[in-house]
N, C-alpha and C positions, 0 to 999 in steps of 0.2 A: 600500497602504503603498508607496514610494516608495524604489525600490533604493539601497541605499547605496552601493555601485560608481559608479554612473550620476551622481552626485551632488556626492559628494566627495572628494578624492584622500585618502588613506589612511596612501600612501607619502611617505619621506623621501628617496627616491633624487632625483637631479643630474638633472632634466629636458633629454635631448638634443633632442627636437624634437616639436613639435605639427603638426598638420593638422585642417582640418576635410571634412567630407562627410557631406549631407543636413543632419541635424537633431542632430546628435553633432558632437563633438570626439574628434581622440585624440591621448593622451597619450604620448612613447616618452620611457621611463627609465632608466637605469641603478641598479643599487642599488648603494651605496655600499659596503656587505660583500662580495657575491660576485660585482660588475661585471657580473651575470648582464643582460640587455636584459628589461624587464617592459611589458608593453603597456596602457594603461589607456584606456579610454572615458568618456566625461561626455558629458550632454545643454550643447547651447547655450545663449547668455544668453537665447534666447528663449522654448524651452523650459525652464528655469531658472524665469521669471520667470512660468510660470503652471503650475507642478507641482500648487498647492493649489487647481485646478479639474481634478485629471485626473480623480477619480471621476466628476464629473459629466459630461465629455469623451466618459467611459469606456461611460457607461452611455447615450448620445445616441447614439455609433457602435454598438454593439452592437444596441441595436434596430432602428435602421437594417439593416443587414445580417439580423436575424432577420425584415426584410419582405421580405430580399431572398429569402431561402432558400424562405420560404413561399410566395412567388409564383413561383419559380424548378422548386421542389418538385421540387430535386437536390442534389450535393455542388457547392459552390463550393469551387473549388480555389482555390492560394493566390496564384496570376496574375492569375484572374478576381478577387479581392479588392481586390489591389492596383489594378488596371484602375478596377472599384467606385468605389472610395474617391479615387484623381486625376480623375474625373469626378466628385464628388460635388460636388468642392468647399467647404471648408471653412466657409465664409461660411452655409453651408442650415444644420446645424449650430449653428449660431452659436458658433462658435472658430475660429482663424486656419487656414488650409491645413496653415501649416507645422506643425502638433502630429496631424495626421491619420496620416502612419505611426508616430514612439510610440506613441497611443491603441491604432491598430491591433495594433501588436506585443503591448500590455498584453491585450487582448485574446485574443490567439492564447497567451499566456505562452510569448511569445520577446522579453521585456522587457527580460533580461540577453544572451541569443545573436543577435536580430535585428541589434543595433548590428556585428558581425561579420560578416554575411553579407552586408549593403550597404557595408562598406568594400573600395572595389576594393585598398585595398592588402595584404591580406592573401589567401595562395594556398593556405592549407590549416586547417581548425579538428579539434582531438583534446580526448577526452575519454577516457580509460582506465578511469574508472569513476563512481559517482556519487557519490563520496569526494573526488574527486579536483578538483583546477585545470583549468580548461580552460587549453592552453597550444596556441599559432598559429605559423606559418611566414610571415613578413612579407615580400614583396618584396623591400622595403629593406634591414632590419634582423634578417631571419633567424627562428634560431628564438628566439622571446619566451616569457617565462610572463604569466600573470595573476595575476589574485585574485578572478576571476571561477567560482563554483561553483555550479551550475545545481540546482535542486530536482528533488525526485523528481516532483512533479507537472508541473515544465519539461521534464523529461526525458522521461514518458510520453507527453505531450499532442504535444509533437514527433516523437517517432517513432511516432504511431499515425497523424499527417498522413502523414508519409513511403507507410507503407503503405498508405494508403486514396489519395492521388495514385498511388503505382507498382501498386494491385491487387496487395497481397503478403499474405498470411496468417503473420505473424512469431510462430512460437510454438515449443514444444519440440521442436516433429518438423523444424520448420523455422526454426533458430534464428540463421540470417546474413540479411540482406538489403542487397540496394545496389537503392540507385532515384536519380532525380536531380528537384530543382525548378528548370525551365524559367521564370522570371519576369522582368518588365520590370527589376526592378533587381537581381536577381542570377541566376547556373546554376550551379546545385554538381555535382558528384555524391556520394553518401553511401553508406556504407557504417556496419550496424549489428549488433552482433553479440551475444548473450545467452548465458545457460546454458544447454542441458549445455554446450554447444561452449566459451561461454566460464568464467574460473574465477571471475574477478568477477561484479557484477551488471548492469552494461550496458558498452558500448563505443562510439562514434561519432568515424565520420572524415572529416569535410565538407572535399572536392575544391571547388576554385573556382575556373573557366573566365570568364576575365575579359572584359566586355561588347564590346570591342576586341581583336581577336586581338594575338599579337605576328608581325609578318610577318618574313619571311625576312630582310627588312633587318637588322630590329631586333636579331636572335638573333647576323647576322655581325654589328653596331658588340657588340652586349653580350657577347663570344668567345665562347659555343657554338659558334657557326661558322667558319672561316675563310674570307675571301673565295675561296677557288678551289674550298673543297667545295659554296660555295652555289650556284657559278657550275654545277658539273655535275648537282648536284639539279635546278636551275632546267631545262635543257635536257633531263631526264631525264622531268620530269614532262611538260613544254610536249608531251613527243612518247609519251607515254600508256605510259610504262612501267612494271610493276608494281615496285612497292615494300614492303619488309617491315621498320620501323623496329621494334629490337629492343633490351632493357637494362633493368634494374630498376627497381621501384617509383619513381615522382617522378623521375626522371632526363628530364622531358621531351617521352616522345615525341609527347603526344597536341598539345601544342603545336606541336611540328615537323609532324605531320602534318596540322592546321588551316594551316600557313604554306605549303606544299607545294600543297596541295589548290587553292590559290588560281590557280596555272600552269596547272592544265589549262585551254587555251584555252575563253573561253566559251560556247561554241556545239556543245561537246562534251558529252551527257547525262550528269551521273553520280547514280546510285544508292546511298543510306547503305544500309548495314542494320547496325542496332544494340542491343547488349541496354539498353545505356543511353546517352542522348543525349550524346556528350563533343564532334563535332563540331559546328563553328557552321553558321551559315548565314548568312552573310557572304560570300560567294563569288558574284561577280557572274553568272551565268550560270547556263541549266538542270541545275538539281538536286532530287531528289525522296528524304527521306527517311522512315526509315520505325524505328520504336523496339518491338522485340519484347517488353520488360521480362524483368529477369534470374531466372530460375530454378535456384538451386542442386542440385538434381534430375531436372533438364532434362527435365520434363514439361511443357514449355509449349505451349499451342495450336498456338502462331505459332514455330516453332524459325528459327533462323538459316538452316541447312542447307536447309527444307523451303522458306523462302522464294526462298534461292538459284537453287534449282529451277526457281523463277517465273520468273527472269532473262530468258530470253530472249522471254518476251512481254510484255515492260517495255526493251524493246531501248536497252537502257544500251551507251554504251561507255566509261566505268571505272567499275566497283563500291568504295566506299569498306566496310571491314568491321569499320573499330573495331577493337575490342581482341579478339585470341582468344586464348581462356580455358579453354576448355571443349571435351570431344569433340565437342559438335556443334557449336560453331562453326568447329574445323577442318575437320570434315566440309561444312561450309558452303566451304572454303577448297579442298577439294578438287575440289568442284563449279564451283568457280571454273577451276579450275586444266583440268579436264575440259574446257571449253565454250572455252577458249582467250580470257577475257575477263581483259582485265588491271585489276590489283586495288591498293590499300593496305592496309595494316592494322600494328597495333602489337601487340606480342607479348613479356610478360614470360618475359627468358631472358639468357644468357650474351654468345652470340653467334652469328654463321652456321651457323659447323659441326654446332655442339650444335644448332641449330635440325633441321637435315637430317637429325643422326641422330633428334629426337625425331618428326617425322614418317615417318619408315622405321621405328622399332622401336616405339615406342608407340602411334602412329595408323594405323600399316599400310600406307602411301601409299609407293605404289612409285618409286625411284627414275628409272623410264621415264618415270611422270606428272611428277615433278616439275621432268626435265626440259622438258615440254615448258613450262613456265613461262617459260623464255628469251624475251627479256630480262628477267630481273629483278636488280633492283639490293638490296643490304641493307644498311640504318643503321646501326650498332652503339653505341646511348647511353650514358655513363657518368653518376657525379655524384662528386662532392670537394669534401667542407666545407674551407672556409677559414673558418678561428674558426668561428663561430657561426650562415654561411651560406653555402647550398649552390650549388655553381657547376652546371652540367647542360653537359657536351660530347656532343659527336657523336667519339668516338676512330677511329672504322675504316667504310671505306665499302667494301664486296664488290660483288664482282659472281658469277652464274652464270654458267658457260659452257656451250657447249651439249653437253658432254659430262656435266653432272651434276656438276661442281668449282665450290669457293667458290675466288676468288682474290681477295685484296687491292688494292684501288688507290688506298688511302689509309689511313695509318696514324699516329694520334698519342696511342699508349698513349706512349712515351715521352716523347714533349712536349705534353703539352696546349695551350701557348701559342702553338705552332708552325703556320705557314698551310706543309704539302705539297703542292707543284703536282701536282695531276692528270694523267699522262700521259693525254690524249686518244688519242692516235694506237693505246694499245695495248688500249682499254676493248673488250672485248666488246660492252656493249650499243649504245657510239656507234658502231663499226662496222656494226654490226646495222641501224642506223637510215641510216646514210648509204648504205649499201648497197640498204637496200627502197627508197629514195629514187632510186637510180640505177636502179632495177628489177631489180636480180640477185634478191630473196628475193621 
């Protein structure tokens, strides 16, 4: 049966603008009543125009793949599928190329959600329950609802792939998980949460890390940044300085910290270690990462920390560390901090200060270690809707000093529109650097 979403438009809202990509269309509306932004998807006139062949489509790709599994006689993940299937070519088959990811998705029953997760233009997918609308974060047009409502059997079949890709055992003892799918045509990271923990019956919140970074350019023309704070990121990074981008949910940072990552000169090694894959691998030069999968009970083989450990006989010089989250990935942080190797990482919080106290009074990490972090620089993210969507700044740029003080050296909580010049002359870390260059340090 053949989704009515997918099919027909429903709605009488004032269509603002269409787009197409892959084998879909989409739809952006306003609804006439509540001006609210609604997002709608439909297959193309191509697809369109051979829907009353998809059983049989359905059932030609399907066995296909159960020769592959049996000859394979493993889990084919959902990458290797994809891979599969743009090599099969649709013509063996006998149906067009282009209906070979539909079939696919009909098959996997991501019939209704697959169309979202190949549109690069949307940055986030929620689902509150399995009652509920899926409703998305669009690039352009913010946040949208639908009229998209997923079955209980889309719903299950999706998040038991999740778990069998990220090796999670998702049940009542353990009843959050985030894992991420790494595939040719899309990278989310997801986040899934049930009973007890949750009060409804499911929850899912699909991150989408889009195939094209957005580079440092891109973030100063779109104001995130101002051109004088990118100017001293840009030289901060070029000379291997540790950085801790900090600020609430979706504010950004893991973007800034892929734009960033890009400056270390290429020939300089660096090292991921991460519980789930948020950075690219886009970055021209030696890099070697490495994905522990997330453990909410931090009994995992493979810990952050334990890997840290490893560092120095994988002689990296900057370790990227992803998002810290968790006691042992600060403990991972601290290991860092010990070996004197300079680091990134993104860290949901307030800002610098609150940072410093919460590794002195909560993780125990003494303020003598954290001196010896110097240089380190800290980002400080915000976000502020305007209508309907969400702007993401960089507000305040710190530095350490090597006495163990956060000071300010750029600050645009008051103006967000506002480019502050950077006093060079009086930054701690550029001193730092111009100096070991002269050979005083």
């Amino acid at each position: 049966m053949v989704l009515v979403d997918l099919v027909i438009n429903q709605k009488s809202g004032s269509l603002i603008n269409s787009y197409k990509f892959l084998c879909y269309k989409a739809l952006i509306r306003r609804d006439k009543l509540s001006s609210n932004i609604e997002y709608q998807v439909i297959y193309d006139e191509v697809v369109m125009g051979e829907l009353k062949n998809f059983n049989l489509y359905e059932g030609l790709l399907k066995s296909t793949i159960e020769e592959l599994i049996v000859k394979t006689q493993d889990f084919i993940s959902l990458d290797e599928l994809f891979s599969f299937v743009s090599n099969l070519k649709g013509e063996i088959l006998g149906f067009s190329e282009h209906l070979i990811i539909p079939v696919l998705f009909r098959i996997l029953k991501m019939e209704r959600l697959g169309p979202l997760l190949v549109d690069n233009q949307i940055d986030e997918i929620y689902l509150d329950s399995s009652q509920s609308y899926i409703y998305i974060d669009h690039a352009r047009y913010g946040r949208c609802s639908t009229q998209i409502r997923l079955r209980k059997q889309e719903i299950e079949s999706f998040i038991h792939r999740v778990a069998l890709e990220n090796d999670f055992n998702l049940n009542r003892e353990n009843p959050t998980m985030k894992g991420d799918f790494v595939t040719k045509l899309f990278h989310t990271r997801i986040t899934v949460d049930i009973p007890p923990l949750l009060i409804d019956d499911v929850h899912l919140d699909i991150r989408k890390f889009h195939p094209h970074n957005l580079h440092l350019e891109d973030l100063i023309k779109s104001g995130s940044i101002p051109q004088s704070q990118g100017n001293f990121l840009r030289e901060i990074m070029n000379n291997l300085v540790s950085l801790s981008i900090i600020g609430p949910p979706n504010s950004g940072k893991t973007t800034l910290q892929n734009a960033l990552l890009e400056y270390i000169p290429p020939h300089f090694r660096i090292l991921s270690v991460e519980d789930v894959l948020e950075t690219s691998n886009l970055r021209i030069g030696n890099q070697v990462r490495f994905r522990l999968g997330y453990d909410p009970n931090e009994r995992n083989i493979y810990t952050k920390a334990m890997e840290i450990q490893k560092l120095l006989h994988r002689s990296p010089d900057y370790v990227n560390l992803g998002e810290l989250s968790t006691k042992d990935n600060f403990l991972a942080f601290l290991n860092i901090l010990s070996v004197g190797i300079p680091s990134i990482q993104t860290i949901h919080g307030r800002n610098p200060n609150y940072l410093l106290l919460r590794l002195q009074d909560v993780y125990k990490i003494p303020i003598s270690l954290i001196k010896t972090s110097f240089p380190h620089v800290f980002v400080e993210m915000d976000t502020l809707w305007v209508e309907n969507i969400r702007k993401r700044f960089i507000i305040r740029i710190a530095e350490l000093t090597p006495e163990g003080e956060i000071i300010i050296v750029s600050d645009r909580q008051s103006d967000r529109f506002n480019d502050l010049l950077i006093d060079k002359q009086n930054s701690y870390s550029l001193n730092f650097l111009q100096d070991r260059k002269n050979g005083i340090h």
